[in-house]
C-alpha positions in Angstrom: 71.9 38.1 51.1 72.2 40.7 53.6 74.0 38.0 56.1 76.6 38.0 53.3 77.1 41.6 52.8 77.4 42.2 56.8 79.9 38.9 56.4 81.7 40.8 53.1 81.7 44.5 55.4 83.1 43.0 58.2 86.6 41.7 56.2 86.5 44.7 54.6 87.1 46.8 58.1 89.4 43.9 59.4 91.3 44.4 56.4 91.6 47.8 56.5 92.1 48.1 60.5 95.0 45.4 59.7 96.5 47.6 56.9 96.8 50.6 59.2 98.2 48.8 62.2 100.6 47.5 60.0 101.7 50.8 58.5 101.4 52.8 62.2 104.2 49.5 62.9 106.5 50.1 60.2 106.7 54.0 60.7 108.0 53.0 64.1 111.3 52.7 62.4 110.8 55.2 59.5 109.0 58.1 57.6 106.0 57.8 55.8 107.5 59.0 52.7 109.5 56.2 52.7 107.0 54.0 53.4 106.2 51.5 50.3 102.9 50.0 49.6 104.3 46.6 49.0 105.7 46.5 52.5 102.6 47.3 54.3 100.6 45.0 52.2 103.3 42.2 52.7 103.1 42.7 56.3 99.2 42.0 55.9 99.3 39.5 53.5 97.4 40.7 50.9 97.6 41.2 47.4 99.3 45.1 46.7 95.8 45.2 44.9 93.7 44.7 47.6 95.0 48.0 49.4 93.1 50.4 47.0 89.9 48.5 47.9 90.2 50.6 51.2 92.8 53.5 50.4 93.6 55.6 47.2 97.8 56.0 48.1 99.8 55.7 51.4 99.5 59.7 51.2 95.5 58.8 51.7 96.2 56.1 54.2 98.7 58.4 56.2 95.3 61.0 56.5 93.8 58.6 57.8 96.2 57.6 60.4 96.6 61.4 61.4 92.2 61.2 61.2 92.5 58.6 64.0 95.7 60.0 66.1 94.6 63.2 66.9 90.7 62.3 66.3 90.9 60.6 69.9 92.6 63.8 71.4 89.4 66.2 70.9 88.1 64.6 74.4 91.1 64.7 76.1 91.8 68.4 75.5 88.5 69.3 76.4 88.7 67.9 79.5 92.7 69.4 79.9 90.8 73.0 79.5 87.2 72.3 81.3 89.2 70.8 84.9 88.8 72.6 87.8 90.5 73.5 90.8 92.9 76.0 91.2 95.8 77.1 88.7 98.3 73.8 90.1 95.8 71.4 90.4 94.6 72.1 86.8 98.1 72.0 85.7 99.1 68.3 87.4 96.0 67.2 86.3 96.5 68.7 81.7 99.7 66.8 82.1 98.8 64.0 83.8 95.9 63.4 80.7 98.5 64.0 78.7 101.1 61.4 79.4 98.2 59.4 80.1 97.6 59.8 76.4 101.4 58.9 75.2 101.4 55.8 77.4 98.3 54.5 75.9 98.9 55.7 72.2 102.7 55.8 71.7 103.1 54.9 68.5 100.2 57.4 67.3 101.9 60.2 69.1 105.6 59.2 67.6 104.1 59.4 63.8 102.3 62.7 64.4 105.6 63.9 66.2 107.5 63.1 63.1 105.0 64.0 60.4 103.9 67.2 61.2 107.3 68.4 59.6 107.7 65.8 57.4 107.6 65.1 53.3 104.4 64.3 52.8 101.8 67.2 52.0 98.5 65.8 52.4 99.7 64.6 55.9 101.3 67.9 56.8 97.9 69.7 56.1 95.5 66.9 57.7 97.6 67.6 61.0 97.6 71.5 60.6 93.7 71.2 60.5 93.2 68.9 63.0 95.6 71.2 65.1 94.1 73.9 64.2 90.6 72.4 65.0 91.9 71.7 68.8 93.1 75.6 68.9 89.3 77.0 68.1 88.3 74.4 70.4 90.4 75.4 73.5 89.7 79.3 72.4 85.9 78.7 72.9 86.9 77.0 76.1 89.0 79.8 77.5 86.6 82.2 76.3 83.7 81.2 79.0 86.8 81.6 81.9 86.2 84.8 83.9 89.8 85.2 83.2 89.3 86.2 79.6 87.3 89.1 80.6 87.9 91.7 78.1 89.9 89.6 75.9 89.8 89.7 72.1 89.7 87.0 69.9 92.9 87.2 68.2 94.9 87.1 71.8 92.7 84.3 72.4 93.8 82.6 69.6 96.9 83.3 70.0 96.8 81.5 73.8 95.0 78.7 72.8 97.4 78.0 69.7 100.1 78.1 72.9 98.4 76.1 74.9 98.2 73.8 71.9 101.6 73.6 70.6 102.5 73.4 75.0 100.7 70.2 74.6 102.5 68.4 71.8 105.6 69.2 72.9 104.9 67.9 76.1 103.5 65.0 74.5 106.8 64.4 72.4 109.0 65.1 75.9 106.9 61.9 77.6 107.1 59.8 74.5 111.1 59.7 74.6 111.4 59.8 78.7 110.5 55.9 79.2 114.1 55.2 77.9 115.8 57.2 80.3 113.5 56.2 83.2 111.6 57.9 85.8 113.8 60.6 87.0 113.4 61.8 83.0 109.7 61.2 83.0 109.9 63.2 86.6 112.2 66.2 85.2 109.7 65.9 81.7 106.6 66.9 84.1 108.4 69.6 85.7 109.3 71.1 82.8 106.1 71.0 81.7 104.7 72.0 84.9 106.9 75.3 84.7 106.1 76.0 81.1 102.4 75.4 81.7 102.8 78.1 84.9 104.3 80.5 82.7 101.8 80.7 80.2 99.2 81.1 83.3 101.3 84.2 84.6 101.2 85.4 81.3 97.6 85.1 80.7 96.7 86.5 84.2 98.6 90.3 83.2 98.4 90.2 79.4 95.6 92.7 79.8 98.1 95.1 82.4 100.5 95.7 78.7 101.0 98.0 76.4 99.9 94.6 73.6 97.0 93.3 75.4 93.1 93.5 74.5 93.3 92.3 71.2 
């Protein structure tokens, strides 16, 4: 008996890893709110019945595609904020992990690019959470820095939600530049090199103004 339910459990996942490649697929080329439950079913080749087996509405199965996009991005942020070395190595090395990231995960990084905006609630909010998860998490991080010395927590906060938002958009800059070649993917980490150095500036005197302390 137990053989069989292990047998029965396995399909189950299979089907339901095969219904969300098949949906991260088809939003290649379109928005989730557009996206019909026959057509990701069809691409599977299951019943329309079988998908609430493993998901209550594509709303629920987009949650769960934003649950495993950014999911995977806790250690890599950790690591962008934990490296070492001084101010340019740590930068080269946050965007490095970062279009590390969009070369391995493309298509997750396009559907959270064009969903976090998008039509769909439940999907706007599991994003803002999960975004908002990886700002608390970066705070704590730039808290231990010596740095942060007489820093509130509201300005930090405030830096790590930059240092957040720095990160997607870099992400999004990487994910378009392999169609205009390397001398875009070159220009993309510059930008983000400079954008990333003026943050640091920023952070280094925010204590010296008239705003700073929190």
């Amino acid at each position: 008996m137990s053989h069989t339910l292990g047998v029965r459990q396995a399909q189950k996942q299979k089907t339901r890893r095969a219904l969300l490649d098949a949906a991260l697929e088809l939003l290649e080329e379109q928005s989730l709110s557009s996206l019909g439950l026959r057509e990701v079913t069809r691409a599977v080749g299951v019943a329309p019945t079988a998908f609430y087996r493993h998901f209550r509405s594509i709303e629920d199965l987009g949650v769960a595609l934003v649950e495993e996009a950014l999911g995977s991005l806790h250690p890599m942020i950790r690591t962008t904020v934990s490296t070492t070395g001084d101010g340019e190595e740590r930068i080269a090395r946050a965007i490095g992990l970062i279009a590390g990231h969009v070369d391995a995960h493309p298509a997750h990084v396009r559907f959270i690019a064009r969903e976090r905006h998008g039509g769909v609630q439940p999907v706007r909010e599991a994003i803002r959470d999960q975004l908002a998860l990886f700002a608390v998490e970066v705070g704590e991080a730039l808290a231990q820095d010596p740095v942060s010395a007489g820093w509130g927590e509201e300005d930090l906060m405030m830096l790590a939600q930059l240092y957040v938002d720095q990160m997607l958009v870099t992400a999004s800059l990487f994910l378009e530049a392999p169609a205009r070649g390397a001398r875009e993917r070159e220009r993309v980490f510059r930008m983000a090199t400079r954008r990333l150095r003026l943050i640091g500036i920023g952070r280094a005197h925010w204590l010296e103004g008239a705003g700073g302390g929190g």
